[in-house]
PyMOL Python script that loads the backbone (N, CA, C, O; Angstrom):
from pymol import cmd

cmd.read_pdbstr("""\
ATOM      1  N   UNK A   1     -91.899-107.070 119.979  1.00  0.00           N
ATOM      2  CA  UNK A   1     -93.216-107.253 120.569  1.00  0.00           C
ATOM      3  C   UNK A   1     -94.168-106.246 119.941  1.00  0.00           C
ATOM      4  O   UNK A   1     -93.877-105.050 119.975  1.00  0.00           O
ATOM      5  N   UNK A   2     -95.417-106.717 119.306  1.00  0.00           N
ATOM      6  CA  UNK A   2     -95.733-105.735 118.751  1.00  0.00           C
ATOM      7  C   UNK A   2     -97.431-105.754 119.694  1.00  0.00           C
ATOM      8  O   UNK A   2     -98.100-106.637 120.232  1.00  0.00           O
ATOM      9  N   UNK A   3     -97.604-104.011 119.459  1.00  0.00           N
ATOM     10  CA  UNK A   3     -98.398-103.735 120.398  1.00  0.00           C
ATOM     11  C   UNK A   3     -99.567-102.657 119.807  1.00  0.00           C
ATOM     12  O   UNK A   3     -99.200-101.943 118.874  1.00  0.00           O
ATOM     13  N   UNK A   4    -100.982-102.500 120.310  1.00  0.00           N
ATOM     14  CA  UNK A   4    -101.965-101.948 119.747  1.00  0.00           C
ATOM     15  C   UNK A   4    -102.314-100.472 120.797  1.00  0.00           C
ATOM     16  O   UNK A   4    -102.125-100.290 122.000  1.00  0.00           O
ATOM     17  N   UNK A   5    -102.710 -99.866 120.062  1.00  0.00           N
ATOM     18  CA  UNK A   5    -103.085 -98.343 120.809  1.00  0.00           C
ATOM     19  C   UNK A   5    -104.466 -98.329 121.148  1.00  0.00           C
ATOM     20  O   UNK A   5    -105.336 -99.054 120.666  1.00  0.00           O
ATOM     21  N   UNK A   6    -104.595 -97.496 121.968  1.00  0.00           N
ATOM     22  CA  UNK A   6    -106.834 -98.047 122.298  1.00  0.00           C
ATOM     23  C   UNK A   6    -106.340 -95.905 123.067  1.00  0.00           C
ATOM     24  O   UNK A   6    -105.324 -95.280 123.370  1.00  0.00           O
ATOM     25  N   UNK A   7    -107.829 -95.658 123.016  1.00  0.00           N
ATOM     26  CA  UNK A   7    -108.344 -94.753 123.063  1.00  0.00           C
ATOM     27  C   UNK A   7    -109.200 -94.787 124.662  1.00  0.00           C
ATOM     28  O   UNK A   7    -109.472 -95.986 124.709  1.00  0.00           O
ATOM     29  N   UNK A   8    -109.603 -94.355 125.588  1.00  0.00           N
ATOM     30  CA  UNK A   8    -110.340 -94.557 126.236  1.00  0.00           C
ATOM     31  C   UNK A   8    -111.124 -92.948 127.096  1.00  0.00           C
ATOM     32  O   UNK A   8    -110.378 -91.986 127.277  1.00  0.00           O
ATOM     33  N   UNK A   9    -112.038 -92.899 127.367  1.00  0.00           N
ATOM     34  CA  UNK A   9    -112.788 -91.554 127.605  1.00  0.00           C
ATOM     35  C   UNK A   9    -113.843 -92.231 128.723  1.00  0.00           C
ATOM     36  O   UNK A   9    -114.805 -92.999 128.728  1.00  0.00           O
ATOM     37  N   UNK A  10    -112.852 -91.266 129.885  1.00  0.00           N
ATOM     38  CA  UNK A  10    -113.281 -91.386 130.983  1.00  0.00           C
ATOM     39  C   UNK A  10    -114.566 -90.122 131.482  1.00  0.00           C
ATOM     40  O   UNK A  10    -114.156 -89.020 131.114  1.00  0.00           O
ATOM     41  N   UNK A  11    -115.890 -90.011 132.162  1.00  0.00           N
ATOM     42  CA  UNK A  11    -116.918 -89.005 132.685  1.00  0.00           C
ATOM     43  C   UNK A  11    -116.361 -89.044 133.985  1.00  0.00           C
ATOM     44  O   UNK A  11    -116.628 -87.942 134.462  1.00  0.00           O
ATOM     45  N   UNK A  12    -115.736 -89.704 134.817  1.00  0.00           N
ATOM     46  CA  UNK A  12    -115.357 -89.239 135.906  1.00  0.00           C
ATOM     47  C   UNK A  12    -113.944 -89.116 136.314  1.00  0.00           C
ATOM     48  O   UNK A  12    -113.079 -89.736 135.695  1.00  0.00           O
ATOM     49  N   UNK A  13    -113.651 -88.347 137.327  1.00  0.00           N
ATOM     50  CA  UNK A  13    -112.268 -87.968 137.400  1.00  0.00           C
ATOM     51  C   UNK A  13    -110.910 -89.273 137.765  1.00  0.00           C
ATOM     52  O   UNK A  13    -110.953 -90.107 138.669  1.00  0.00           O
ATOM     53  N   UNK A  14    -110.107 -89.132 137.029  1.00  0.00           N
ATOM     54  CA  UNK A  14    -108.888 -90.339 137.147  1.00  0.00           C
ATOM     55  C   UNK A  14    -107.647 -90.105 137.826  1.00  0.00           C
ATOM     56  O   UNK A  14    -106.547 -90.490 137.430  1.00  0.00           O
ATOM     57  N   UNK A  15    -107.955 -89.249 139.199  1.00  0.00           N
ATOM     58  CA  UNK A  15    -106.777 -89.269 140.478  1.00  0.00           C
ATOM     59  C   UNK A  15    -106.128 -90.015 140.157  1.00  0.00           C
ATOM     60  O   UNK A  15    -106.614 -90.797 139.340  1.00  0.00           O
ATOM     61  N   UNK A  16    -104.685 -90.241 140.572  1.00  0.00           N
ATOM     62  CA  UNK A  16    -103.875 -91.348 140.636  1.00  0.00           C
ATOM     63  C   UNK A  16    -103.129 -91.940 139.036  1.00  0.00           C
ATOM     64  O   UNK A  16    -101.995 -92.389 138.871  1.00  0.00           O
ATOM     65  N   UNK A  17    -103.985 -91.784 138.241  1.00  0.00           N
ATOM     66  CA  UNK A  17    -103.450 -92.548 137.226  1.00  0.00           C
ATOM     67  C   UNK A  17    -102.345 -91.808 136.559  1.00  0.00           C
ATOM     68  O   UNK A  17    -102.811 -90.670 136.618  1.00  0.00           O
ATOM     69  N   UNK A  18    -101.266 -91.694 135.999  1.00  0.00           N
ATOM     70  CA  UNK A  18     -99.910 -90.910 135.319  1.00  0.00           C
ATOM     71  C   UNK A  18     -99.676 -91.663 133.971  1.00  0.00           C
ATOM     72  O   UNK A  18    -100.310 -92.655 133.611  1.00  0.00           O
ATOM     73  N   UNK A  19     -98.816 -91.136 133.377  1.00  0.00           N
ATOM     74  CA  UNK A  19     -98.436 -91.660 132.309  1.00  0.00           C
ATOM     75  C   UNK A  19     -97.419 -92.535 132.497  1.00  0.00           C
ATOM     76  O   UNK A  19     -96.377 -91.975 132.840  1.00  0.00           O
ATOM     77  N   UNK A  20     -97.340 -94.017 132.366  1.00  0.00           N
ATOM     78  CA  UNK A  20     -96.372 -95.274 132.396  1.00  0.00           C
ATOM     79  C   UNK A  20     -96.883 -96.383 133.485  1.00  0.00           C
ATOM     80  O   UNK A  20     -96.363 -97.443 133.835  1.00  0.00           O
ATOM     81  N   UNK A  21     -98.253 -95.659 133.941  1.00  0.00           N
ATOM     82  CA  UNK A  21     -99.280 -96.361 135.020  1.00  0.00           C
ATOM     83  C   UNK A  21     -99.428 -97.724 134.203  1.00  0.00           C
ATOM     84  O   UNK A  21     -99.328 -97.814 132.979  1.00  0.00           O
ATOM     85  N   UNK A  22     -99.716 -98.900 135.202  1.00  0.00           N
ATOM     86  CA  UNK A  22    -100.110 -99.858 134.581  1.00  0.00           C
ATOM     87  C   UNK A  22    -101.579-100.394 133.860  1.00  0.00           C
ATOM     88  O   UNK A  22    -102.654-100.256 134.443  1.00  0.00           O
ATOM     89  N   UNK A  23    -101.466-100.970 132.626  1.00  0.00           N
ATOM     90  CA  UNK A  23    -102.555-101.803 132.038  1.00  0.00           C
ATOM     91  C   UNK A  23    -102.770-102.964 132.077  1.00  0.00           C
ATOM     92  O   UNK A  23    -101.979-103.712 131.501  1.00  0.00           O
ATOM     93  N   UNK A  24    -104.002-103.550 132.824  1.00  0.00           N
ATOM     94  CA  UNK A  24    -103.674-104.910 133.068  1.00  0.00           C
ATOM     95  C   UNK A  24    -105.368-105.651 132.760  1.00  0.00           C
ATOM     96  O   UNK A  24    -106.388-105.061 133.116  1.00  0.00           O
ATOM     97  N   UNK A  25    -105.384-106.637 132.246  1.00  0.00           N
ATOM     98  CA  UNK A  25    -106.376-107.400 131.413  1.00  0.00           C
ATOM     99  C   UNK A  25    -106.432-108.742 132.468  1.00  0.00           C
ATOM    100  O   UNK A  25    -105.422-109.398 132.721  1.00  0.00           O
ATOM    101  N   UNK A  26    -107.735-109.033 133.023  1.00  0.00           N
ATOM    102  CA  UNK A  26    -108.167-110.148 133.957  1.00  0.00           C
ATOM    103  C   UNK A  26    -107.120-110.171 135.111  1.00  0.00           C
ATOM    104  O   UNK A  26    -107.016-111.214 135.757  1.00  0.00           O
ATOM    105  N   UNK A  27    -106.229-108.953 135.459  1.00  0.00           N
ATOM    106  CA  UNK A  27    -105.283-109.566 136.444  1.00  0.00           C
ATOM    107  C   UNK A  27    -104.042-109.570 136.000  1.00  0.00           C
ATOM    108  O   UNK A  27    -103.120-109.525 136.815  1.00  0.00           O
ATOM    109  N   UNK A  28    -103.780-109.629 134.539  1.00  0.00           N
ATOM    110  CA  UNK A  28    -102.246-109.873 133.829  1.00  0.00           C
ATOM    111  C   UNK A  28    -101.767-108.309 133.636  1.00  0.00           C
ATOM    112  O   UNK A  28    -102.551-107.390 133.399  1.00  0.00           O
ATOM    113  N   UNK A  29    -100.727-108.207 133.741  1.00  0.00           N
ATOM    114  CA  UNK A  29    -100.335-106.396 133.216  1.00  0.00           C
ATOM    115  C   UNK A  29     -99.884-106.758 131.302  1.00  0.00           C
ATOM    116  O   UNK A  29     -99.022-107.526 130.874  1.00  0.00           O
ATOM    117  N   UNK A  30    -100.555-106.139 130.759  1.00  0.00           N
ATOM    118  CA  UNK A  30    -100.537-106.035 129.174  1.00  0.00           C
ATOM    119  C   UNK A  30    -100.289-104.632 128.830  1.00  0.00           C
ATOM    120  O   UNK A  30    -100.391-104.344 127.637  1.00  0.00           O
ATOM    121  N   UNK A  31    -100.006-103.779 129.597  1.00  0.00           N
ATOM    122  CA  UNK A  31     -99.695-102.487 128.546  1.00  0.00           C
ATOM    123  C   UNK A  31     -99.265-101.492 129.669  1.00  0.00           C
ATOM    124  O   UNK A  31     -98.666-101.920 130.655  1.00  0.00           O
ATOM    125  N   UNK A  32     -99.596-100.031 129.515  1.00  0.00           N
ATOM    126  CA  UNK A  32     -99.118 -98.622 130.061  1.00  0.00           C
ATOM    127  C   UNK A  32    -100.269 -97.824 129.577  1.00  0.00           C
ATOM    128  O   UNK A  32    -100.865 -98.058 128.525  1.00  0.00           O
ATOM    129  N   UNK A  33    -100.562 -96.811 130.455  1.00  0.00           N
ATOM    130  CA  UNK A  33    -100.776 -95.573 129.876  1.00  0.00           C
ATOM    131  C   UNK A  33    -100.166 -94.634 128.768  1.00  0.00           C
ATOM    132  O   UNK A  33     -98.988 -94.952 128.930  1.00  0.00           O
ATOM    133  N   UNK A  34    -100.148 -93.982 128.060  1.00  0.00           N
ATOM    134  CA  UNK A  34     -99.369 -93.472 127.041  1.00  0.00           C
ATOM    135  C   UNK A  34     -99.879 -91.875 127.056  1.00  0.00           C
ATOM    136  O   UNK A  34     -99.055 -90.973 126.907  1.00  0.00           O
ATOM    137  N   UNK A  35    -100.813 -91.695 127.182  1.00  0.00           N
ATOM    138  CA  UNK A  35    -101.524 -89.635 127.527  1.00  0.00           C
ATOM    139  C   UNK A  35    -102.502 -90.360 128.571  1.00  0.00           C
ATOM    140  O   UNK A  35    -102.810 -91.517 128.858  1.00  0.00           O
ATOM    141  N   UNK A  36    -102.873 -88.874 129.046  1.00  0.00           N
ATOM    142  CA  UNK A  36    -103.709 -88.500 130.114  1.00  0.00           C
ATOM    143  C   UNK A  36    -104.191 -87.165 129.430  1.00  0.00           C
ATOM    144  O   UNK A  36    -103.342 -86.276 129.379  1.00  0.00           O
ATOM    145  N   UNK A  37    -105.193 -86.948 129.000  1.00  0.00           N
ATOM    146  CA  UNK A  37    -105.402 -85.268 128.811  1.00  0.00           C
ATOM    147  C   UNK A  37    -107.210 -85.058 129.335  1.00  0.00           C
ATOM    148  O   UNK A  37    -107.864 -86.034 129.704  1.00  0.00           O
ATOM    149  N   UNK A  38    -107.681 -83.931 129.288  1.00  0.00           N
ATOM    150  CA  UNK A  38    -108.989 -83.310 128.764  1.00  0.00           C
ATOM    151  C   UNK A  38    -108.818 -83.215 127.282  1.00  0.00           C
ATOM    152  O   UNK A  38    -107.976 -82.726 126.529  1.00  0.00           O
ATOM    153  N   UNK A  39    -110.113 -83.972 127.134  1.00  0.00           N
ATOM    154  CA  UNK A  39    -110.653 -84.145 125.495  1.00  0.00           C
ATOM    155  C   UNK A  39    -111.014 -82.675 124.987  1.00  0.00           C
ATOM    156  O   UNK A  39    -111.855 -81.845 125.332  1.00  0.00           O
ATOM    157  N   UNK A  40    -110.059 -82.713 124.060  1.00  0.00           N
ATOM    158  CA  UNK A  40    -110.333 -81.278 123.114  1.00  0.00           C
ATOM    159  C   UNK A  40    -112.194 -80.901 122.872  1.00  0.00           C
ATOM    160  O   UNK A  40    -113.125 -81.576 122.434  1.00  0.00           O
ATOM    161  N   UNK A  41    -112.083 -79.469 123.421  1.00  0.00           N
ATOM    162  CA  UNK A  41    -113.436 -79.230 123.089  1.00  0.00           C
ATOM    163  C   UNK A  41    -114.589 -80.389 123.816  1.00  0.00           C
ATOM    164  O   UNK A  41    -115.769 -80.428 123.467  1.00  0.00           O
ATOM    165  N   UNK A  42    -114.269 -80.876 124.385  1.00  0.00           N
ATOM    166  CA  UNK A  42    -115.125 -81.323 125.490  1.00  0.00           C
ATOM    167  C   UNK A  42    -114.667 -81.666 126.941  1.00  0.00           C
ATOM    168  O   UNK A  42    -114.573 -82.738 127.539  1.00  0.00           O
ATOM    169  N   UNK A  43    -114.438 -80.488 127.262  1.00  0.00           N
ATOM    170  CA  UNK A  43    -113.617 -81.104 128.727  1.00  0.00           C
ATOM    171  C   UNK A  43    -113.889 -81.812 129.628  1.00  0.00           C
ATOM    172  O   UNK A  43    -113.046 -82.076 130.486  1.00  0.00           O
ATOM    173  N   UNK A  44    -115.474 -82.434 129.676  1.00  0.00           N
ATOM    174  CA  UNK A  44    -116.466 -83.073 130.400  1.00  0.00           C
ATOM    175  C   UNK A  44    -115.755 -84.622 130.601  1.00  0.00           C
ATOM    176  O   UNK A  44    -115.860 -85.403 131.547  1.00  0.00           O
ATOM    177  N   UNK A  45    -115.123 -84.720 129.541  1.00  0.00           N
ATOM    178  CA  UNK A  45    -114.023 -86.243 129.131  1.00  0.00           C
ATOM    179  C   UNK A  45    -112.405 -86.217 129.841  1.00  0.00           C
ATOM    180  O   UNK A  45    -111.455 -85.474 129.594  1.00  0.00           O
ATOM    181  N   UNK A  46    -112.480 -86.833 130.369  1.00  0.00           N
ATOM    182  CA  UNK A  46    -110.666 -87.384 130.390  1.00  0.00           C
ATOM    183  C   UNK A  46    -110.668 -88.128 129.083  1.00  0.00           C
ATOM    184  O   UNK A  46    -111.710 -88.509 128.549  1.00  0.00           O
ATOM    185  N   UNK A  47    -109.376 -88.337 128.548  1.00  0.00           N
ATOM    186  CA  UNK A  47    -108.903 -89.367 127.792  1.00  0.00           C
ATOM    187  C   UNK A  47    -107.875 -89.677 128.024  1.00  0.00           C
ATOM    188  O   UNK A  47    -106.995 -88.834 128.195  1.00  0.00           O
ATOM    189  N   UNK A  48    -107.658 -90.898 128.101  1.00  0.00           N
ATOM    190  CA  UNK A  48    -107.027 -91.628 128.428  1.00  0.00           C
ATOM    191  C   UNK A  48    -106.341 -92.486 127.169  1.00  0.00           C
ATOM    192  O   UNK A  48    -107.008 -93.495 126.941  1.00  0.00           O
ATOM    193  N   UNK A  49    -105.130 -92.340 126.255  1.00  0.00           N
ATOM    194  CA  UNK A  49    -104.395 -93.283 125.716  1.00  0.00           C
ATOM    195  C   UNK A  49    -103.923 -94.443 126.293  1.00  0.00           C
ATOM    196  O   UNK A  49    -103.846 -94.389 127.520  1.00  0.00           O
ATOM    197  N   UNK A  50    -103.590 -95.464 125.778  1.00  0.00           N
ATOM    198  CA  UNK A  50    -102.934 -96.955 126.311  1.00  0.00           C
ATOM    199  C   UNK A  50    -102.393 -97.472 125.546  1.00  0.00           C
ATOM    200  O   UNK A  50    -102.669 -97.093 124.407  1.00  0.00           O
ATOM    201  N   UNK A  51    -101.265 -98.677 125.673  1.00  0.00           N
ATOM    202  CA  UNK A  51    -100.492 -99.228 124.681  1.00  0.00           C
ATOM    203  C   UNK A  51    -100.625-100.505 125.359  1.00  0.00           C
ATOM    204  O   UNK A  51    -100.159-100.701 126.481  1.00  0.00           O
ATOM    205  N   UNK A  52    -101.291-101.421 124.648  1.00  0.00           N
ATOM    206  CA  UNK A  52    -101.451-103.053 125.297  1.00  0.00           C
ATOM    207  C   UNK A  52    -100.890-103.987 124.245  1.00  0.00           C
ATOM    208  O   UNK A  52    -100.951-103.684 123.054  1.00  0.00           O
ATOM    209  N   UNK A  53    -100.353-105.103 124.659  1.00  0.00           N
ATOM    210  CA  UNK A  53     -99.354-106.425 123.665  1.00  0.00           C
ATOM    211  C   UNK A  53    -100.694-106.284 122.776  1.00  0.00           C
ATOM    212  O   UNK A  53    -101.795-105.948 123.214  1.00  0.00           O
ATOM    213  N   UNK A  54    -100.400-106.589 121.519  1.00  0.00           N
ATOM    214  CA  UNK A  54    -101.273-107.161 120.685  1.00  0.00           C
ATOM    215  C   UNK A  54    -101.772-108.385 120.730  1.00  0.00           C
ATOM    216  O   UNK A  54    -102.434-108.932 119.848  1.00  0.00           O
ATOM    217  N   UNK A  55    -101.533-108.710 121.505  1.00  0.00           N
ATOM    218  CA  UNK A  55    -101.849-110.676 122.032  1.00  0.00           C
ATOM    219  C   UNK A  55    -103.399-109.737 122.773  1.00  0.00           C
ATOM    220  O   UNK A  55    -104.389-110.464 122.694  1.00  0.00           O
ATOM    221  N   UNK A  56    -103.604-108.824 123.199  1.00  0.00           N
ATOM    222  CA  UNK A  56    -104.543-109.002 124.441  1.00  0.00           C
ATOM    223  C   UNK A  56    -106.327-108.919 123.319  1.00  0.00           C
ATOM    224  O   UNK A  56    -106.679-108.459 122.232  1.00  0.00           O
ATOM    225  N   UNK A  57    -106.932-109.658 124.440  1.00  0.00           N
ATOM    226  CA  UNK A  57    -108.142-110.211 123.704  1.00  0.00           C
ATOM    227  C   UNK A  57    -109.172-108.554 123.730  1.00  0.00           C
ATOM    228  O   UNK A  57    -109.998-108.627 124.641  1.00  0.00           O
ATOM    229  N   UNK A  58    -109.231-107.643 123.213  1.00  0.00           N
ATOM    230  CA  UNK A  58    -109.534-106.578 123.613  1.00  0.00           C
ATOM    231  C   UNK A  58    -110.762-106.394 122.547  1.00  0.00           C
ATOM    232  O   UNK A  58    -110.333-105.919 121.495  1.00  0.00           O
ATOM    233  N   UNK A  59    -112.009-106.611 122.531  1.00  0.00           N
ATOM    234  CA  UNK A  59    -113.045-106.812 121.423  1.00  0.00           C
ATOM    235  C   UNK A  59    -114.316-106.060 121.586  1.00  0.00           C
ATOM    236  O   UNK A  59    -114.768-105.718 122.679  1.00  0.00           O
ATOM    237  N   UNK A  60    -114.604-105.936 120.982  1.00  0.00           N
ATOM    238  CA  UNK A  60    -116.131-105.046 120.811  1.00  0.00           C
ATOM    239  C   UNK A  60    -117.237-105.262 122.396  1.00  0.00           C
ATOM    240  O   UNK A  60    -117.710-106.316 122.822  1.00  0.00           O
ATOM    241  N   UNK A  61    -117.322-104.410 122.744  1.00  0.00           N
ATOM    242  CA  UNK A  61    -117.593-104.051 124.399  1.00  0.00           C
ATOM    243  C   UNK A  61    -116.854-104.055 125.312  1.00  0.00           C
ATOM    244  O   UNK A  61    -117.125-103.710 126.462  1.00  0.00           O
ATOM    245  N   UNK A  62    -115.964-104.397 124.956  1.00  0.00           N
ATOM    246  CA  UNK A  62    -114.888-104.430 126.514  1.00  0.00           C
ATOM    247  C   UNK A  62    -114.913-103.277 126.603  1.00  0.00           C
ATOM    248  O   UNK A  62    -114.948-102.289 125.869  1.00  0.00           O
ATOM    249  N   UNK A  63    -114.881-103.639 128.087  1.00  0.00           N
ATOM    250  CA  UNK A  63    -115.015-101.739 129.164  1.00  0.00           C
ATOM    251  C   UNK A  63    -113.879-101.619 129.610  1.00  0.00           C
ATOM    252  O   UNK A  63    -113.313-102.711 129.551  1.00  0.00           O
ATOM    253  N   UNK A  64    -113.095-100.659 130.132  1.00  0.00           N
ATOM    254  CA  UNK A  64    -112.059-100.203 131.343  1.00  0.00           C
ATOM    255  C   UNK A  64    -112.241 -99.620 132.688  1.00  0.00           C
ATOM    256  O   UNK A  64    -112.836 -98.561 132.891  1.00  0.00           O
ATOM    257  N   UNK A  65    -111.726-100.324 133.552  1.00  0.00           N
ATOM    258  CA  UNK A  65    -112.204 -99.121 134.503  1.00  0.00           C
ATOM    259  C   UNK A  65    -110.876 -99.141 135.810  1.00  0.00           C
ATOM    260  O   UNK A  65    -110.098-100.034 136.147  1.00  0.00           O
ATOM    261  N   UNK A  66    -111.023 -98.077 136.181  1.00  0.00           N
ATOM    262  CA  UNK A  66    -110.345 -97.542 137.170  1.00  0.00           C
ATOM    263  C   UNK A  66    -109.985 -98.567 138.106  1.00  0.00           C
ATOM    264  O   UNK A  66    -110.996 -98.811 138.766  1.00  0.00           O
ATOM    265  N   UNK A  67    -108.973 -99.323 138.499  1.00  0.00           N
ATOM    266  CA  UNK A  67    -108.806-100.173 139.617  1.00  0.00           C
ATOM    267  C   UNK A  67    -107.838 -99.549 140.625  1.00  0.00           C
ATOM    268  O   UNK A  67    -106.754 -99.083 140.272  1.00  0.00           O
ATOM    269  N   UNK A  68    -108.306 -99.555 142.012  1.00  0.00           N
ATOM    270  CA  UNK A  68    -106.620 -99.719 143.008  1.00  0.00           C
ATOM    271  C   UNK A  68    -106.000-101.203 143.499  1.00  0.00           C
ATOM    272  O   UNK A  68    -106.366-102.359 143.713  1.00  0.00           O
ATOM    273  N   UNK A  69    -105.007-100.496 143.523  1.00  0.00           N
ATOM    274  CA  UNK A  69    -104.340-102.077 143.376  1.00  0.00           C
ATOM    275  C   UNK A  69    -104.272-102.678 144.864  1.00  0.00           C
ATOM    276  O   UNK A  69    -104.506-103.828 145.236  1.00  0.00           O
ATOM    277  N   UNK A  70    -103.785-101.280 145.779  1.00  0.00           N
ATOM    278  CA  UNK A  70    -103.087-101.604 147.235  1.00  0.00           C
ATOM    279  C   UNK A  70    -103.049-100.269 147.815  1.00  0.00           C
ATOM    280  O   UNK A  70    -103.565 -99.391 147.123  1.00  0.00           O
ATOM    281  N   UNK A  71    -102.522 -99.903 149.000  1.00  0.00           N
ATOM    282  CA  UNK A  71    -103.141 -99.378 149.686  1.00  0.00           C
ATOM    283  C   UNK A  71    -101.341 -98.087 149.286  1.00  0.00           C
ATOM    284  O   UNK A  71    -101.198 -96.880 149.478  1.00  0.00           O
ATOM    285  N   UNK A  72    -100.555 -98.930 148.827  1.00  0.00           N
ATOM    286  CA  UNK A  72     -98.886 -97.723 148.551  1.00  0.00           C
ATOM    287  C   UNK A  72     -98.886 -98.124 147.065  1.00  0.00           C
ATOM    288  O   UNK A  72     -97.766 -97.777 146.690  1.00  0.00           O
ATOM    289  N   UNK A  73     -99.651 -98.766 145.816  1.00  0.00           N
ATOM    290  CA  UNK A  73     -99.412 -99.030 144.792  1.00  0.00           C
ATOM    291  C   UNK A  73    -100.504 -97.774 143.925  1.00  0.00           C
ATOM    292  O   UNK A  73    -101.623 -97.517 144.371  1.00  0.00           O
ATOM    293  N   UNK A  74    -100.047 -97.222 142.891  1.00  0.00           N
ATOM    294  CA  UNK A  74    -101.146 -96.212 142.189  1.00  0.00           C
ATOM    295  C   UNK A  74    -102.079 -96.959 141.617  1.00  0.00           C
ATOM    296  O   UNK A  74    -101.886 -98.140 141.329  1.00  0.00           O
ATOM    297  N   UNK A  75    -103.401 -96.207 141.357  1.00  0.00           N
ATOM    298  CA  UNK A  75    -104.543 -97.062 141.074  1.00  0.00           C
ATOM    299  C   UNK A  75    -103.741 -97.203 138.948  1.00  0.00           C
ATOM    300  O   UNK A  75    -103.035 -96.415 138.319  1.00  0.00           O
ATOM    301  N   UNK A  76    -104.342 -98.552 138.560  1.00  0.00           N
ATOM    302  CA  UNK A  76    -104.228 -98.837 137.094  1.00  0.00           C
ATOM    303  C   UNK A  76    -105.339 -99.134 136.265  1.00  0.00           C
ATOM    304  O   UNK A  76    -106.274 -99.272 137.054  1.00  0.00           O
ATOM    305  N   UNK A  77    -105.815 -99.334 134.945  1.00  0.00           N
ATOM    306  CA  UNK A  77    -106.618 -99.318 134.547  1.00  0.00           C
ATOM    307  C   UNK A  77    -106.676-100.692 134.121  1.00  0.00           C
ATOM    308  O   UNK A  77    -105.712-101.200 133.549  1.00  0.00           O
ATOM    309  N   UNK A  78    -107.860-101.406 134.385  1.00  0.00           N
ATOM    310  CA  UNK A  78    -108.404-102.796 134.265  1.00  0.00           C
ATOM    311  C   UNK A  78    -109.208-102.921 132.927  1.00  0.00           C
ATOM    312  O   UNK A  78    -109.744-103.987 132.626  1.00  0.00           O
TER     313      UNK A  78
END
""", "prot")
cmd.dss("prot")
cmd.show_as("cartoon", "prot")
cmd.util.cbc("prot")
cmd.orient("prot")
């Protein structure tokens, strides 16, 4: 299964999310988290790594954002 890496840089804080958290596109789960850090030399950033199927339609503007799923499930990134 081959799979694509994406970058993502969060301004507000990402409680909840861990590394192996889910990635999920319209509702489908397509990937994981892969890092969680503060962006070097700008700590103002989370960044956020991800690993999604290469099938996923992921194109010039697509946004991410913070979802909860359920009320005992960790929040994942949409």
């Amino acid at each position: 299964k081959q799979t694509k890496c994406y970058d993502i840089y969060f301004t507000q804080g990402v409680a909840g999310l861990a590394k192996g958290s889910s990635v999920s596109f319209s509702g489908v789960p397509v990937g994981t988290i892969q890092k969680i850090s503060l962006l070097p030399n700008r700590p103002e950033f989370v960044w956020v790594q991800i690993v999604v199927d290469a099938q996923t339609p992921v194109l010039q503007g697509t946004t991410a954002q913070i979802r909860t799923v359920g009320f005992t499930a960790p929040p994942e990134i949409q």
